[in-house]
C-alpha positions in Angstrom: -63.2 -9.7 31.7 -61.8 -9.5 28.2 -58.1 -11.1 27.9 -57.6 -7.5 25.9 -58.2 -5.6 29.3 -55.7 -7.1 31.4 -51.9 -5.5 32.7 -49.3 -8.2 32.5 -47.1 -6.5 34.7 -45.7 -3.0 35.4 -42.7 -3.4 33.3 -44.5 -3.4 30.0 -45.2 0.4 30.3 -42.1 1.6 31.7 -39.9 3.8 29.2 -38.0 1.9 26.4 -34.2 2.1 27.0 -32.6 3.2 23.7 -29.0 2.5 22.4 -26.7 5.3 22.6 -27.1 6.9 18.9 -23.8 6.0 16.1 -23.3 8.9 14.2 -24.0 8.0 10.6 -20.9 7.3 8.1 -18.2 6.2 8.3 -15.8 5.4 11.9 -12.6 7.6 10.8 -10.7 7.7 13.4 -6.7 9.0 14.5 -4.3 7.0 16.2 -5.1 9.1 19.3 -9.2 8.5 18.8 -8.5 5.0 18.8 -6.5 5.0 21.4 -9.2 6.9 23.4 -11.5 4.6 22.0 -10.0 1.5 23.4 -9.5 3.0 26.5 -12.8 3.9 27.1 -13.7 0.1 26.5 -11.6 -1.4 29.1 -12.8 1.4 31.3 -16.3 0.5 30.8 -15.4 -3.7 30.9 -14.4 -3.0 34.4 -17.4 -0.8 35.7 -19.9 -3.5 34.2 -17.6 -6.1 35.9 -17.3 -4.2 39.3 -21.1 -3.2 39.7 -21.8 -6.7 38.7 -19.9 -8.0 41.8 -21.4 -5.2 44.2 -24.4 -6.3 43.0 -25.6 -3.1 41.8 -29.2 -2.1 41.2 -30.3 -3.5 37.1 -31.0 -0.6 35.6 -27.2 0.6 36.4 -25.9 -2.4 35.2 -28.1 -2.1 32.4 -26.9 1.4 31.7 -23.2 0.4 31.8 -23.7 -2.5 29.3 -24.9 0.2 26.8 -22.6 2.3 27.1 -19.9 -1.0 26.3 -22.6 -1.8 23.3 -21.6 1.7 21.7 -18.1 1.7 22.8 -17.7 -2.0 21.4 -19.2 -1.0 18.0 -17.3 2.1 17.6 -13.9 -0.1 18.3 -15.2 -2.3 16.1 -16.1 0.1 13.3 -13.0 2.2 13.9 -10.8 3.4 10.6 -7.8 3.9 11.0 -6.8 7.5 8.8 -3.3 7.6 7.4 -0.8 10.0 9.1 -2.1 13.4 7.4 0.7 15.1 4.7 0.3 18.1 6.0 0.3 19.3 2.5 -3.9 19.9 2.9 -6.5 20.0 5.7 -7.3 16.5 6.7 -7.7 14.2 9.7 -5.2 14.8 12.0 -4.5 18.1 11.4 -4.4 21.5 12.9 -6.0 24.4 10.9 -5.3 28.1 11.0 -7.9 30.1 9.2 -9.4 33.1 9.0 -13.3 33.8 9.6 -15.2 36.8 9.2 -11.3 38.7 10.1 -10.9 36.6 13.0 -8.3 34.2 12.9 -9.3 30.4 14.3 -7.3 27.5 15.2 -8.9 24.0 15.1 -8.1 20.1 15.2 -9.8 17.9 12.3 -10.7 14.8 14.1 -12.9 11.6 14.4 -16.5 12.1 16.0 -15.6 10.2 19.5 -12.0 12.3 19.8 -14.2 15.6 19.3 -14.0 18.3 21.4 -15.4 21.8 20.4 -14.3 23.7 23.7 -10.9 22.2 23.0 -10.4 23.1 19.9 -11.3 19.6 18.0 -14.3 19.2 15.8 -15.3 15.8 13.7 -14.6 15.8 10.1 -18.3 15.5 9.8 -18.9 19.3 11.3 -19.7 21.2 8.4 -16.8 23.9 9.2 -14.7 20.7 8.9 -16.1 19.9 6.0 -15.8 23.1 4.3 -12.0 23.2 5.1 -11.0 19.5 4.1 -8.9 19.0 1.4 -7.4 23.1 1.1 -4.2 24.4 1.0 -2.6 27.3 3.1 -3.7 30.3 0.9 -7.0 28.8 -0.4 -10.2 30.8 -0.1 -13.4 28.4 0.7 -17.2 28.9 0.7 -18.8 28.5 4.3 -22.6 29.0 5.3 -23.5 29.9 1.2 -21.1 32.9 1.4 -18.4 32.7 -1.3 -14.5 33.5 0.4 -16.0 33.2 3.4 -12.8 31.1 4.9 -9.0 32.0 4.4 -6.8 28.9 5.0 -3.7 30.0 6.8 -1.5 27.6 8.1 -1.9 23.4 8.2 0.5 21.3 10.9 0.2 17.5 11.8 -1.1 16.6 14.7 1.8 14.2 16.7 -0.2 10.6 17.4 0.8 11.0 21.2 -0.3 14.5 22.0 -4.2 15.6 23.4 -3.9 18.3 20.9 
């Protein structure tokens, strides 16, 4: 038989394991994102070091050292923003707006710290985008539709708060 015709082993047609995706540009990040970020390292240090010792099954082990791989890069990539002015809409800050007559309150943060449900949305979400750099009483295109965003009220977002 042909060397072409012949199986190795099993393991050459299981499924690649991929790297957790980075989110293109830039790592900006808050004093709470990296925070959360470095956090989230030590957390994931210990469950690689703890299945280790239990002798877990690979592919677990496997899966927590990926998950330290993104972590890792992400502390490692991490930019610190400046403490926001409060003067515009910028990283760290709290937005009150109005949308199609309905009034909306929402965090400007780094992509790890984001949380829709919670009110915190990356700088790289394209409402976020739309809103960065305005001033309370500044009108702002959104989805192609001119004055489509009223920008209310801007606060700072404390360092230490989950906000």
């Amino acid at each position: 038989m042909s060397v072409a015709f012949r199986r190795e082993g099993d393991d050459e047609h299981l499924e690649p394991k991929f790297e957790i995706p980075i989110p293109p540009g830039p790592n900006l990040v808050t004093r709470r994102g990296l925070a959360l970020i470095n956090a989230r390292v030590a957390e994931v240090v210990a469950e690689v070091a703890r299945l280790t010792a239990d002798g877990a099954d690979q592919a677990r082990i496997d899966a927590a050292r990926r998950d330290l791989r993104y972590w890792q890069t992400r502390q490692i990539t991490a930019e610190l923003v400046p403490v926001p002015t409060g003067e515009t809409v910028e990283i760290g800050t709290r937005v009150t707006f109005r949308h199609n007559g309905r009034e909306r309150e929402l965090t400007i943060t780094g992509d790890d710290e984001a949380d829709p449900g919670a009110g915190r949305i990356a700088f790289s979400a394209p409402l976020a985008r739309a809103l960065l750099g305005a001033e309370p009483g500044e009108l702002l295109e959104f989805a192609g539709k001119p004055d489509a965003l009223e920008v209310l009220a801007i606060a700072v977002v404390p360092a230490d708060t989950s906000a």
